[in-house]
N, C-alpha and C positions, 0 to 999 in steps of 0.2 A: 801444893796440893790443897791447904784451908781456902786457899783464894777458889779453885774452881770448885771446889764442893758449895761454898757460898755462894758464887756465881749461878750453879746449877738449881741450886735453892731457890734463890731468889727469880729466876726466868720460869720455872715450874710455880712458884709463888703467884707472879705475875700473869701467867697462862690460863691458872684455876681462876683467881680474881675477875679479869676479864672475860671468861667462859662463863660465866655465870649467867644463868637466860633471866630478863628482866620480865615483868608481869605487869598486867592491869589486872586490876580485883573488881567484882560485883559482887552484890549480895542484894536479892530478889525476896523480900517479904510479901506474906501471903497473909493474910488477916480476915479469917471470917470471923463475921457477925454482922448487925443490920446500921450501916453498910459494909459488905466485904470491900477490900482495896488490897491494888498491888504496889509496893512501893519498889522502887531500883534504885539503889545508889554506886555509879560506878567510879572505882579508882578514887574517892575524897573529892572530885568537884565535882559529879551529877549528877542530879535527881531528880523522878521524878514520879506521882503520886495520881493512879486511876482508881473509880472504883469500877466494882466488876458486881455486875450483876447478871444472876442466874436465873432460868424458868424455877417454874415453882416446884415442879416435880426432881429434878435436878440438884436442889439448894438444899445443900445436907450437908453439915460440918467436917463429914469423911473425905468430900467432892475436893479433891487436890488439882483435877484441870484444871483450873484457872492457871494455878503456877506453873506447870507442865506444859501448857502451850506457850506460854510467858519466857519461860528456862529453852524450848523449842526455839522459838522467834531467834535468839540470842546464838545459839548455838549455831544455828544457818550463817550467823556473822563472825562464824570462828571462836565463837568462846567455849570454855571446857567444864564442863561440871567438875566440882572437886568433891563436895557432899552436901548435903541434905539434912535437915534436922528440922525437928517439930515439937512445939508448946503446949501443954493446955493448961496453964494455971488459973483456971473459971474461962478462959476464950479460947478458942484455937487459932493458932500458931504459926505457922511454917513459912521455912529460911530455905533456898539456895544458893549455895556460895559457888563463882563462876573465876575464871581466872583467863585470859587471853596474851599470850605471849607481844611483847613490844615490838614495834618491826624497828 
């Protein structure tokens, strides 16, 4: 009876372990000021660094589309938002963190 209850354990053990869904990670930085830029760095080997410029009427430290269309782009490629967050300690800030399942 120890034998198949450990057996049982261990193949449920082994089931969960391998079920487990693997991920790549992004994280989309948003940084205004003069100049604003988007940074991406995806999964630890990616990156890469634009800036982003707005008309004049438009260019207001509240203006989150940049990252929005940015976080859009990505999303069209299967990636998933996970959340959002934003800084201002004297600049402003803002992060989205994106996650896409491994095939």
């Amino acid at each position: 009876m120890k034998k198949i209850v450990f057996v049982a354990v261990l193949m449920i053990s082994a089931t969960i372990a391998f079920a487990q869904d693997k991920y790549q990670f992004m994280v989309i930085n948003y940084q205004v000021g003069n100049p604003s830029s988007i940074a991406v760095s995806i999964d630890g080997v990616e990156f890469s660094k634009e800036k982003v410029s707005l008309p004049k009427e438009s260019n207001d430290v509240l203006n989150v589309n940049p990252l929005l269309l940015k976080v859009k782009e990505y999303q069209d490629k299967g990636w998933e938002v996970v959340t959002f967050n934003f800084s201002a300690p004297g600049y402003y800030f803002y992060v989205a963190y994106l996650k896409k399942k491994k095939n």
